[in-house]
C-alpha positions as CSV (number, residue, x, y, z in Angstrom):
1,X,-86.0,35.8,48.3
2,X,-83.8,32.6,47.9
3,X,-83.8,29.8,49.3
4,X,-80.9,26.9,48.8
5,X,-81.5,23.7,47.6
6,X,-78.7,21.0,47.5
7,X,-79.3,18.7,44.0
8,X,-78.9,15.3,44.0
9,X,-76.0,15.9,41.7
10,X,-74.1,17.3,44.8
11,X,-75.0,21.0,43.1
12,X,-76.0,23.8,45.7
13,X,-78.3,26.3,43.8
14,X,-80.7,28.8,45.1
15,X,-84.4,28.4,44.1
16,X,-87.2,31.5,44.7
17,X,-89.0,30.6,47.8
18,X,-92.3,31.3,46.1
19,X,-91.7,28.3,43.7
20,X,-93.5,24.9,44.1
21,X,-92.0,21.5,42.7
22,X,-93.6,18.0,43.0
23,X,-91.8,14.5,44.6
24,X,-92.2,11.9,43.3
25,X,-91.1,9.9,39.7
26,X,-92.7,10.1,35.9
27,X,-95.5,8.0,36.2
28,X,-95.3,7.1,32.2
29,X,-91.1,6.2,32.2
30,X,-91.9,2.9,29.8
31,X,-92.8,5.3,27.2
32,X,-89.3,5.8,25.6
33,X,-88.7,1.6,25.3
34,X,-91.4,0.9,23.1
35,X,-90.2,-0.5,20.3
36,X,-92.7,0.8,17.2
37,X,-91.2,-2.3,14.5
38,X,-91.7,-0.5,11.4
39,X,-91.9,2.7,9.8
40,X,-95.6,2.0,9.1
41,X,-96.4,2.7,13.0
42,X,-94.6,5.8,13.0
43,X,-96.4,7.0,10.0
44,X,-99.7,6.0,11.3
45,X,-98.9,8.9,14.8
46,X,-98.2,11.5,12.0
47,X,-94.2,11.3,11.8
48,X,-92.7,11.4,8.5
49,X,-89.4,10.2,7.2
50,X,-86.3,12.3,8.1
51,X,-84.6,12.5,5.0
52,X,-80.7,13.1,5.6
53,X,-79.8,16.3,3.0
54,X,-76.2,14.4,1.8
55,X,-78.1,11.8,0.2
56,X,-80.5,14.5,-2.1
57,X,-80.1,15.7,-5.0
58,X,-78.8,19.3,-5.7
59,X,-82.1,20.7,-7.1
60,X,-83.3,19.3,-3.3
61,X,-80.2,20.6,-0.7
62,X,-77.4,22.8,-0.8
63,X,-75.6,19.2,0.7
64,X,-77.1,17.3,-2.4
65,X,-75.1,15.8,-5.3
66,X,-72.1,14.1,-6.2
67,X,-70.6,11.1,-7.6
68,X,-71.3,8.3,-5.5
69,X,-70.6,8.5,-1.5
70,X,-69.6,11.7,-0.7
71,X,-69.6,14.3,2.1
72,X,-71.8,17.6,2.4
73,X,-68.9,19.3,1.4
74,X,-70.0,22.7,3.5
75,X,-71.1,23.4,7.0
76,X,-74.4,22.0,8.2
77,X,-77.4,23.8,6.5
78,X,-80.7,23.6,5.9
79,X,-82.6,23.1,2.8
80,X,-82.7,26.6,2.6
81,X,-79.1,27.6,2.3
82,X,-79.3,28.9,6.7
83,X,-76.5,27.7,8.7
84,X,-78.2,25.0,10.9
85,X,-75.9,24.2,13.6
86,X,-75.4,27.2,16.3
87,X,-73.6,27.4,19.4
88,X,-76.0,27.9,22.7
89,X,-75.9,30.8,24.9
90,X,-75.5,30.5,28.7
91,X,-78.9,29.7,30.5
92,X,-80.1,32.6,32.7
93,X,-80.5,30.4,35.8
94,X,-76.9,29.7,35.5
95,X,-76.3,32.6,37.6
96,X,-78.4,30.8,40.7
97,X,-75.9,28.2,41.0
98,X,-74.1,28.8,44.3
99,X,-71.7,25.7,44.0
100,X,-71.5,23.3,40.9
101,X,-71.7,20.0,41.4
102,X,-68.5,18.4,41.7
103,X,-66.8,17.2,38.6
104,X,-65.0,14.1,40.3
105,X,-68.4,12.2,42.5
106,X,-68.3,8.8,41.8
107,X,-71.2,7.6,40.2
């Protein structure tokens, strides 16, 4: 059993009646403007340096190497040699959505 819910975006979709949902807004939405300085902070919360694989050396990446500045000169891979970069599937809620929200609302 289903019952509709119009979004905020203007979408109509249905939602199982047996679901619960909370109103109301993120209590923490600061959170994503601090501003950490320096590496040093990030290092001290566990996070290590994200190494681009274009700028390695060959022993390192299948994108490593070359003579000065160049480009990966293959599809996105990982260090590994796996294609990285994958196109997504549709979501299986998708098939809820009674009326999409319309492309031209102006925001």
């Amino acid at each position: 059993p289903y019952a509709q819910l119009r979004m905020p975006s203007g979408e109509i979709r249905n939602i199982d009646v047996r679901c619960r949902a909370t109103v109301g807004e993120v209590g923490n939405a600061e959170q994503s403007n601090i501003n950490y300085g320096k590496a040093g902070r990030m290092r001290w919360k566990g996070k290590r340096p994200s190494v681009r694989g274009v700028v390695m050396n060959p022993v390192d990446h299948p994108h490593g190497g070359g003579e000065g500045k160049t480009s990966g000169g293959r599809h996105p891979v990982s260090p590994w040699g796996k294609p990285e970069v994958r196109t997504r599937k549709k979501k299986s809620s998708d098939q809820l959505i009674v009326r999409r929200r319309p492309a031209n609302k102006s925001r």
